[in-house]
N, C-alpha and C positions, 0 to 999 in steps of 0.2 A: 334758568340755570346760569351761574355765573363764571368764570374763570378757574376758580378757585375747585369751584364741584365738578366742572369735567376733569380735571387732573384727577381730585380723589377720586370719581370713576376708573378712570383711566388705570391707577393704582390700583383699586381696591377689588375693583370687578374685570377687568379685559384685560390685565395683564395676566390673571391667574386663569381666565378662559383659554387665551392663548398658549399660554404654558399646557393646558389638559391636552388641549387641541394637538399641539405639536406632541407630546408624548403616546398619547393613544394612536395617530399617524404612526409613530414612529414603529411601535411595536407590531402591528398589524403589520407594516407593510415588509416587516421582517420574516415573516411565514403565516399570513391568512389563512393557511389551513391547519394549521393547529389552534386545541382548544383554550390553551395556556394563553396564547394572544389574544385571543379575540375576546376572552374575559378579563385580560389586562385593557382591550381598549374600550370593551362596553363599559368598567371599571371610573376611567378616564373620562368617559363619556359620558359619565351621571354626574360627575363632580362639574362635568361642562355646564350642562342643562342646568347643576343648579346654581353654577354663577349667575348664568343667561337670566334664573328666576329672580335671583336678589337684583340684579342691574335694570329689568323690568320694574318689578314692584319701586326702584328706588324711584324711576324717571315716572310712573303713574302715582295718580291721588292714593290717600291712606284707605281709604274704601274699596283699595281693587287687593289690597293684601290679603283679605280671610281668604275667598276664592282661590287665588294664585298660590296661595301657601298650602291649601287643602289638596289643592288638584295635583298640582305640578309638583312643590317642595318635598313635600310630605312620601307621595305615591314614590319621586327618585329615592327618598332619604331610605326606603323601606328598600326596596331591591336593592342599594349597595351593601349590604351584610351579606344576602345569600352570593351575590356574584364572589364578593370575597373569598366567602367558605366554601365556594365550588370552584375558585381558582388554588387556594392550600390544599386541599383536596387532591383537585389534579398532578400539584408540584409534588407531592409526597406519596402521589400514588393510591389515597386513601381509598379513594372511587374505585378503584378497581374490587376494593373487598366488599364494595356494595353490592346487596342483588340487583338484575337487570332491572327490574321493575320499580325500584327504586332511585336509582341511579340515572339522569341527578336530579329527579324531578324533589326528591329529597329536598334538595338546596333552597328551594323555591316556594315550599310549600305556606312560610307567611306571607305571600304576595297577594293569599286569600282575602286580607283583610284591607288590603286597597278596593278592591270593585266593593267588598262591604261599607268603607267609610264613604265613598262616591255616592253609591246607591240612598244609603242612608242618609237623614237629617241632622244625622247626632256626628258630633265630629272627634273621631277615639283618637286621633293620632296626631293633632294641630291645634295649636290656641287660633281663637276665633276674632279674638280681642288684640288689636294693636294700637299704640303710643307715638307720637312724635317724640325723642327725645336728641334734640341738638338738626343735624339735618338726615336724621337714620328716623327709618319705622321700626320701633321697634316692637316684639308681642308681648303678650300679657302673657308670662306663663301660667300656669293652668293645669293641673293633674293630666290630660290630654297630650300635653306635649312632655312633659317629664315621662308617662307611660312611655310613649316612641321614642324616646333617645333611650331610655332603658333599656326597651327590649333589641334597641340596634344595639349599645354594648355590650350586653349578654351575647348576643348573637356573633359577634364580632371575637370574643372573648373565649368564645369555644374555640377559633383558628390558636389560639394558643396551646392548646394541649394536641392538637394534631402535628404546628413544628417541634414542638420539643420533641415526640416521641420520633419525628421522623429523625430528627435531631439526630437521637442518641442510636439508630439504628442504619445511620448513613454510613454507606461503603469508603468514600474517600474523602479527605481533606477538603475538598473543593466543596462539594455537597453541605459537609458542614459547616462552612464558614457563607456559604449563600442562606442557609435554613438560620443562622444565626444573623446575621441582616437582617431577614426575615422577620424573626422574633421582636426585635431592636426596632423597628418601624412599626409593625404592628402594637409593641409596648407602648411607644409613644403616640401613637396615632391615637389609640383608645385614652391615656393620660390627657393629652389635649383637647379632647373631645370632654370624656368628664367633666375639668376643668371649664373649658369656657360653655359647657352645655350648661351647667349645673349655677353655674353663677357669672351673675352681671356684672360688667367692672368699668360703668358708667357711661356716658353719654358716645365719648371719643372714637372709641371703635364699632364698627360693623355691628350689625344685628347678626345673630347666627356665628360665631369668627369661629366656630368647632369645623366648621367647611375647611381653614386652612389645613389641616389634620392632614388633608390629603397630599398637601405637598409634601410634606413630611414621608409620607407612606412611598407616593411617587419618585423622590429624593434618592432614597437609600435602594429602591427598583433599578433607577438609573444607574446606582454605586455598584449594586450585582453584577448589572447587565455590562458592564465595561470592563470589573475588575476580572469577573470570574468567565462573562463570555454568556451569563446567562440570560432566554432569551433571544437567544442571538440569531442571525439571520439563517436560512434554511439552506445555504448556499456552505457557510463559514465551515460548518461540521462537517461537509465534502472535503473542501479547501484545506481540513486540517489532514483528513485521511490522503489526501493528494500529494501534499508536502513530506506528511510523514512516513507513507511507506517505501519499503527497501526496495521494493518492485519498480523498473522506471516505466514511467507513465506519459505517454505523449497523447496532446490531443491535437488533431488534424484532420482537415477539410479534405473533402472527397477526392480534390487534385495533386492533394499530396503535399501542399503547403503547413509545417507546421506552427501551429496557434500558440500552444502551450507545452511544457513541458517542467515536471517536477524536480526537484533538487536530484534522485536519484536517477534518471536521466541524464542531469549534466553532468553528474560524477561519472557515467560508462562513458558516457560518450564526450570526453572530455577534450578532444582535436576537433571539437565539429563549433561552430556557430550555429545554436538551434532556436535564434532568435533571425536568423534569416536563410536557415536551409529546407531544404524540399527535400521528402523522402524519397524519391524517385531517385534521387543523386545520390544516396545512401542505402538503399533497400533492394532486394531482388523482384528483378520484372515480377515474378511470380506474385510478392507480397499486392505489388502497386497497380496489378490485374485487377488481383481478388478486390481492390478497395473499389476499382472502374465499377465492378462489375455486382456489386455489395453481396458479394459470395464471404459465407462463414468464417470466421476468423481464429481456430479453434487450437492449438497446440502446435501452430505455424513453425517448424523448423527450417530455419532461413541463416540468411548471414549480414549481416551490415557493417559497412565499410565506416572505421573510425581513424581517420587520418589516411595515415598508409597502410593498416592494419585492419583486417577484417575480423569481425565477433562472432561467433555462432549464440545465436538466439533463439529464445524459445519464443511465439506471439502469440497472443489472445487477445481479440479486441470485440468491441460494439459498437454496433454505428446509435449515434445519439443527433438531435439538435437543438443548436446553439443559435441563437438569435433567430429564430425559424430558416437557415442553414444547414442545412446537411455535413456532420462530420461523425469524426471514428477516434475511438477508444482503443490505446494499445496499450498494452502492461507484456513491457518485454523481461524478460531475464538473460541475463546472461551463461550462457553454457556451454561456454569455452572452455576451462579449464575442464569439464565434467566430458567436454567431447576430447579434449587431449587427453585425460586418462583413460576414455574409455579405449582410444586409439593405441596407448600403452599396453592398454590388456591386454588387445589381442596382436598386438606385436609381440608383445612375451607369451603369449600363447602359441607362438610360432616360431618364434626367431631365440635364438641364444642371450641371456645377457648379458654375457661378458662380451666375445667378441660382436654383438650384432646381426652375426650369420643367421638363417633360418635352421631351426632346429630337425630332428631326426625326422617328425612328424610331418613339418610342413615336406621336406626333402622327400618321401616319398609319395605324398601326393601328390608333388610336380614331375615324381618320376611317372608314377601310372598315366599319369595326363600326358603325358612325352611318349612313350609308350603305346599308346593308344594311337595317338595322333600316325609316331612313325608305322603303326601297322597299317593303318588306312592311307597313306601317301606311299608306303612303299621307301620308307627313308633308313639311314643306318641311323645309330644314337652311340656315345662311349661312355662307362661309368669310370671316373678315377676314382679311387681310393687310398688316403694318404695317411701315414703315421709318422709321427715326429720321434727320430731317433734320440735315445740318451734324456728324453725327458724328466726323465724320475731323476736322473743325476743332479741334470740345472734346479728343479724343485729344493734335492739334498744340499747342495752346494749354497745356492744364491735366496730361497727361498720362497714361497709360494707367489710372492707377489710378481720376483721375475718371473716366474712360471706365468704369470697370469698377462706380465706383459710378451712372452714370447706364443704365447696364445692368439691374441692382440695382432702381433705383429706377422703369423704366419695367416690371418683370417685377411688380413689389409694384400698382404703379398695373392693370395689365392684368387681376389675379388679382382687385383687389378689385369691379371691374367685372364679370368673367364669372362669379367663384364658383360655383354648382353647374350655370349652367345649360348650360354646354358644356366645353373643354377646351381652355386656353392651351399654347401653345409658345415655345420660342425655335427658329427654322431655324437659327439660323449670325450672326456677324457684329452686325450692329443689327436685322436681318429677325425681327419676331415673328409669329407667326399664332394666331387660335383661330376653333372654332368654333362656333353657337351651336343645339340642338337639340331638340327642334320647334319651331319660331319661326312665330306666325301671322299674321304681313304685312310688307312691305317697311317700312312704318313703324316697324314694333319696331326693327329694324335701327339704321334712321337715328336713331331714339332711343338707343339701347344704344351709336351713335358719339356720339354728340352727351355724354352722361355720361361718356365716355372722355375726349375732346376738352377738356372742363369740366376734371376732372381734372388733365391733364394743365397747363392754364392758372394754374389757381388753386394748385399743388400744385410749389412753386421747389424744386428741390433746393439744400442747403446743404453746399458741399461746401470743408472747413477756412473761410479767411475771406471765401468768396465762394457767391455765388448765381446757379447755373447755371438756368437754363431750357432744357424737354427739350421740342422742336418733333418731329411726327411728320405722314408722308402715313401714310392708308390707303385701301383698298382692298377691295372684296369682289364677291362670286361666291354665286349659289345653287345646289342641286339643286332640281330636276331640270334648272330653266331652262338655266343654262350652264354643266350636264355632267352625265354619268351614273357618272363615274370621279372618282376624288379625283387625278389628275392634270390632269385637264381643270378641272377645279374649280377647282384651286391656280392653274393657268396661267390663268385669267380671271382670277381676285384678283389675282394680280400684276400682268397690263395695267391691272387698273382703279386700280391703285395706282400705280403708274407716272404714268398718264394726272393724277392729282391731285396728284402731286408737279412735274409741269410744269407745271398751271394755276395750283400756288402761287406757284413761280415769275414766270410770265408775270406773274402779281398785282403781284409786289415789281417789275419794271421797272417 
């Protein structure tokens, strides 16, 4: 062999080996456990074998071609149709409507007449007869080999009525423009095939060149697999769910170092570097226990620290492993703002909202509990009771809004008077009460008004370009003296309040 013929080798047979070779790798090693691959690379792998056959037969005498072509050529050329039609099949789902017993031995079922052409002396699917013509062997066609390429593109020729229809029954855009490749390589696969099966077109090129068909088919595979993702690695289709959901997703090694974390992720926790932070530094002992200790992971409400600011988080995770390493799956939410409303709720469920005070409700709950308390210690307790004089006037006058700030401003004056040692309210209306717990003589009392009283004198409200003054009666009541119930209690604070709002009164006539 001279210079000149290893090159055309080189060319004509091992470059297009190589090419199967690296493609059928390629797709296997992207999920060997699906059946879509691995018929894409047995697929690959018969167009190898039958390079391998023609680059043989080319470097042996013309005497070793019948054999070689009968055994090897022939037995490949026959399984690459069914492999095809049980890999369209799979991509469109068609197999699924197969019975089980069927399915996919279906696909397979001409591969009967390889062990019959073997067995036999007659040879149904191969010319037997070969030509030197330039430096190619080429065959003597022969009703034998026209039958086998026939019945391959028949057989090939049915994948075309399973895309179309899958075609025209595809959910998205994507699907169809893959199933339409699809069509478009298989069209030309089989046209090329025809063509150089069916006629010789002299000395120059290859014996058999309907083999190149498959680059073609493999081509537009390739153009799928990149444009549309189809194919793609078993990994990739995590990878996208990873990225794209709104839940953020960190993954992290047992000690707490994290690996990875998703776009939504770095959007919460956006004061953190999580390309070199440890959740221990961000997360609650509690969470960073549970991972020591590979205790459940399950609707975790915790907090994690983002900057200066802490998140309330909801967690769930899974431990999984990564490079035979041990790590954990978190998908945190965030439910912060869902834990500050729920915190709103139930502060309006207690507390006033205009002025902020605790409302009627909470007010005597902390009385019965006050209550309680001084009957088992043996303590005294005072109830004040206060109403804002002339209120309905400033309402008339200035209009609800002042009302609403002199509301405001008699809750501020009240709060800064009792602060820890009892518990303010608003009743309703202008009516406010608190009360004040353990108290040790009537004079603290009258002290603790008289600071109130002060207050409220020395302390104008300004309200836009005027200055309202906020008059008030009050009123009080003790335990145990006049009551052992916070009804009875309430109800003397209010006669006694009452009682000072008339003697104010009487006063001004």
């Amino acid at each position: 062999m001279n210079l000149s013929e290893v090159l055309l080798t080189l060319v004509v047979y091992l470059l297009p080996m190589l090419f199967f070779f690296y493609m059928g790798l390629d797709v296997l090693v992207r999920n060997p456990k699906k059946t879509e691959h691995r018929l894409v690379s047995l697929i690959t792998g018969c167009y190898f074998l039958l390079f391998l056959e023609e680059y043989i037969r080319f470097l042996l005498p013309i005497s070793y071609s019948p054999p070689l072509t009968a055994i090897m050529f022939s037995s490949i050329g026959i399984m690459l149709p069914g492999l095809g039609f049980h890999f369209f099949a799979k991509i469109t789902r068609m197999d699924k409507r197969l019975p089980k017993l069927l399915n996919p031995y279906i696909f397979y079922v001409h591969l009967l007449i390889i062990p019959i052409n073997l067995i036999s002396n007659k040879n149904y699917i191969s010319s037997q007869k070969f030509i030197t013509a330039g430096v190619w062997k080429w065959p003597v066609f022969n009703s034998a080999y026209y039958a086998g390429l026939t019945v391959s593109i028949l057989i090939s020729a049915l994948t075309l009525f399973i895309l179309f229809k899958a075609k025209s029954s595809a959910g998205s855009p994507e699907y169809k423009a893959i199933f339409n490749l699809m069509i478009v390589g298989t069209i030309l696969t089989l046209g090329w095939t025809a063509i150089f099966g069916y006629f010789r077109f002299g000395e120059k090129i290859p014996p058999f060149p309907y083999l190149y068909a498959g680059i073609i088919w493999c081509f537009l595979l390739q153009l799928a697999m990149k444009k549309y993702e189809f194919l793609n690695f078993n990994n990739q289709r995590y990878e996208k769910l990873f990225n794209l959901n709104p839940a953020a997703i960190l993954l992290i090694e047992i000690s707490g170092i994290i690996k990875e974390a998703n776009p939504s992720a770095r959007l919460m926790l956006n004061h953190i570097d999580l390309d070199h932070a440890v959740l221990n530094a961000l997360a609650s002992a509690e969470l960073s226990n549970s991972l020591k200790k590979r205790q459940e992971i399950k609707e975790l409400e915790t907090s994690i620290q983002n900057g200066d600011t802490f998140l309330d988080v909801l967690i769930d995770g899974d431990y999984v492993s990564v490079d035979n390493q041990p790590h954990v799956i978190l998908i945190i939410r965030n439910i912060t703002l869902q834990k500050e409303n729920q915190k709103q709720i139930v502060f309006l469920a207690y507390h006033d909202p205009l002025t902020l005070l605790p409302n009627r409700r909470y007010f005597y709950e902390k009385l019965a509990e006050a209550i309680n308390e001084a009957k088992s210690l043996g303590h005294h307790l005072a109830v004040i009771l206060i109403d804002l004089d002339d209120f309905k006037d400033t309402n008339d006058r200035y209009g609800h809004e002042a009302g609403d700030e002199v509301l405001r401003h008699t809750a501020h004056l009240i709060k800064e008077v009792v602060g820890q040692k009892g518990v303010a309210a608003r009743l309703g209306g202008d009516e406010f009460v608190f009360f004040l717990s353990p108290i040790p003589s009537i004079s603290y009392i009258q002290v603790t008004l008289q600071q109130l009283e002060t207050k409220f004198l020395h302390t104008d409200l300004q309200y836009k370009d005027k200055s309202l003054t906020v008059k008030m009666s009050m009123g009080y009541s003790f335990y145990p003296d006049d009551g052992q119930d916070e009804d009875t209690i309430l109800n003397n604070a209010d006669k006694a309040m009452y009682r000072a709002k008339r003697n104010r009164k009487q006063q001004l006539l």
